[in-house]
Each structure stands twice: as structure tokens, then as C-alpha cells.
N, C-alpha and C positions, 0 to 999 in steps of 0.2 A: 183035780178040778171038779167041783159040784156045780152044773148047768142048773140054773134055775129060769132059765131066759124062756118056760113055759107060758110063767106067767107073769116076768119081769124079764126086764131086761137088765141081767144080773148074775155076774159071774162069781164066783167063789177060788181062789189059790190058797197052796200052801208055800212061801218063799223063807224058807231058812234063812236067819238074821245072823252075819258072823259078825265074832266079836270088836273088830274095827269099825263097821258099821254101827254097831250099837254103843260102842264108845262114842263114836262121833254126836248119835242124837242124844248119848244122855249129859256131853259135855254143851250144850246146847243152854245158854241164857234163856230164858222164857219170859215172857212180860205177860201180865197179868192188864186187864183192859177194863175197865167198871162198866161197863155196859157187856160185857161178853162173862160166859160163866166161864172157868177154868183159865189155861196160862199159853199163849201163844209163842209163835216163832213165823215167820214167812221170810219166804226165798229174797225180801227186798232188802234185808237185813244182813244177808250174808249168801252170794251166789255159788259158795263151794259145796253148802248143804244140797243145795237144786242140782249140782253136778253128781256129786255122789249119791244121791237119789234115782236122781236117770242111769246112773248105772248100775246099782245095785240091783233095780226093776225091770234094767235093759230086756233081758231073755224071758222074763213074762210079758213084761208088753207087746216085746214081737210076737210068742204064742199069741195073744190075744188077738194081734192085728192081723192074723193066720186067720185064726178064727171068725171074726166078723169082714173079712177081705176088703180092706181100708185100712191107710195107712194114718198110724199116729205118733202123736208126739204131746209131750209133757210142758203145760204150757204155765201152772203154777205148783208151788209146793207149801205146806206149812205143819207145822208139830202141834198138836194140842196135848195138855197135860189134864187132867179132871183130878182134883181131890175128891173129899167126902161130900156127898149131896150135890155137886157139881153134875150141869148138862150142859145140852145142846140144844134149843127150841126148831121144829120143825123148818126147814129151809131147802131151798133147790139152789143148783149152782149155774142154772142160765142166766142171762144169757151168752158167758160169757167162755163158757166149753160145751162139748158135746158129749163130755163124758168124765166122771170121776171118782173118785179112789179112797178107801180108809185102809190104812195098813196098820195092823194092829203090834206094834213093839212090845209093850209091859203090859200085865190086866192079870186078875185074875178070876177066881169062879163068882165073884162078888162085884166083879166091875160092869156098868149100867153097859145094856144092849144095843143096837143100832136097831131103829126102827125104819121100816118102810114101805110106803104106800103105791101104789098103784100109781100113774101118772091122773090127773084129773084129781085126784085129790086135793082138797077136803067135798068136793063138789058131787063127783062120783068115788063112790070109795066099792070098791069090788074084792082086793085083796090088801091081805097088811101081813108083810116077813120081817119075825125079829130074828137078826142074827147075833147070836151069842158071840164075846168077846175071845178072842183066842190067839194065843203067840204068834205069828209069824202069817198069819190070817191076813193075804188083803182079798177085799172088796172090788169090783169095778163093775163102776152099774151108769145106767143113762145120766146124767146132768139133770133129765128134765123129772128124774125119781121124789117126792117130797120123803124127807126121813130125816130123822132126830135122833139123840142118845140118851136113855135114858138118865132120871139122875143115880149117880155113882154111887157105891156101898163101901170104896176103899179108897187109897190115897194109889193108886196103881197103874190104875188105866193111863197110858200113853199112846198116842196115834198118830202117825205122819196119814195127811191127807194131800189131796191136791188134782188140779184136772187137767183132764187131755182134749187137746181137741183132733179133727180129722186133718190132715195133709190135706194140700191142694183144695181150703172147701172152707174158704174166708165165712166167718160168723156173720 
């Protein structure tokens, strides 16, 4: 695990993807949205992906909730797909978790980065971490983080995202 919660609040895993799992998200419909760059999936569409999700992620997210001593739980999930020149325009995901997730499935040395800024962003900007695209790579950082993906260099990049919030700690 790489702590970067120095100067974010932002944690880095490595969670090995076995092959039933990744059958599952590459057998996975994706709808493509004209107003959204790349090809979507969310948990409203099919609640066995949000099940197998939470489980896969089970034993990291309890480390996790080890770690910041507060209890959580997985309150949305969804798969993004990016082809070529495909992004993600900067966004936060309050107010509606307290915390959330890129988990990196497919990519490779060419697939566009996740960018992220300092909280108070674009207003105070103090720091900005690009994190490079990598297998079995998840993310989980604050909700209230502004960050973006860059645009893509390959047709590879796939991502299950989605956010936690705290146990006992109504939004």
C-alpha cells in the first residue's frame, strides 16, 4: 500500500483481479452516453456486478477501514470503458459519499492518467498527483478530491469506480 495521505487524502492498493472476476466485468454491456466521454455501466442496471464488487474488494476495504478507524460500506459502483482520445473532465463525487475508488482492471503504459488536486481546487491549488494507470491498481481517496483522466492513447483503459460512504454517519 503507498500512503500518500501526506498530502492528500489518498491511498494506493495492489488487489489481484482473478479470472472470474474479470470475466465477469469484461462480459459486462456498456452503453455509451453523448454527453459522457467513454462507455458506462452502473450498479442500477444489474445488482449482481455491486455484489461481486463488494466482495472482491471485501478484505481491502476492511484494511482500509482499519486504517482510517471508521466504518464503511460501498454505496455505488459503475465500470467505465475509454477508447482512443477518450476522458473524464475534472469532477468531485459529493455530496453524495464520503469517499471514493478507481480500480484499475485493463490499461496499459499508454492509457491516460488520473489526475488530482488538492481539495479547494481550482480556487487554491497547492498540490496536483498524477497517478499512472496500472493492473489491479485501486485508488481510494476523499470524495471531496477534484480529479480527472486524462485523454487515452489506447482503446485499453477499463475502470470499475464507485463510492463509500461512513457507517452510522447519514450524509
Amino acid at each position: 500500500m503507498k500512503d500518500l495521505s501526506l498530502l492528500f487524502p489518498l491511498k494506493i492498493y495492489e488487489v489481484p483481479i482473478d479470472k472470474k472476476f474479470l470475466k465477469k466485468i469484461n462480459s459486462i454491456k456498456l452503453t455509451s452516453y453523448p454527453n459522457l466521454s467513454g462507455s458506462y455501466f452502473n450498479k442500477d442496471q444489474d445488482n449482481s456486478l455491486f455484489y461481486d464488487i463488494e466482495k472482491h474488494l471485501k478484505d481491502t476495504l476492511t484494511e482500509f477501514s482499519y486504517t482510517i478507524n471508521k466504518e464503511i460500506e460501498l454505496s455505488t459502483v459503475w465500470v467505465q470503458k475509454y477508447n482512443k482520445y477518450q476522458y473524464h473532465d475534472m469532477h468531485v463525487h459529493t455530496p453524495k459519499a464520503d469517499l471514493s475508488f478507481i480500480y484499475y482492471i485493463d490499461c496499459t503504459k499508454n492509457s491516460g492518467k488520473t489526475i488530482f488536486f488538492n481539495p479547494g481546487h481550482p480556487y487554491i491549488t497547492t498540490h496536483r498527483i498524477e497517478v499512472k494507470p496500472q493492473k489491479n491498481r485501486l485508488i481510494i481517496f476523499s470524495a471531496t478530491l477534484p480529479h480527472y483522466a486524462e485523454p487515452n492513447k489506447d482503446n485499453k483503459r477499463l475502470v470499475v469506480s464507485g463510492n463509500l460512504t461512513f457507517k452510522n454517519n447519514p450524509l
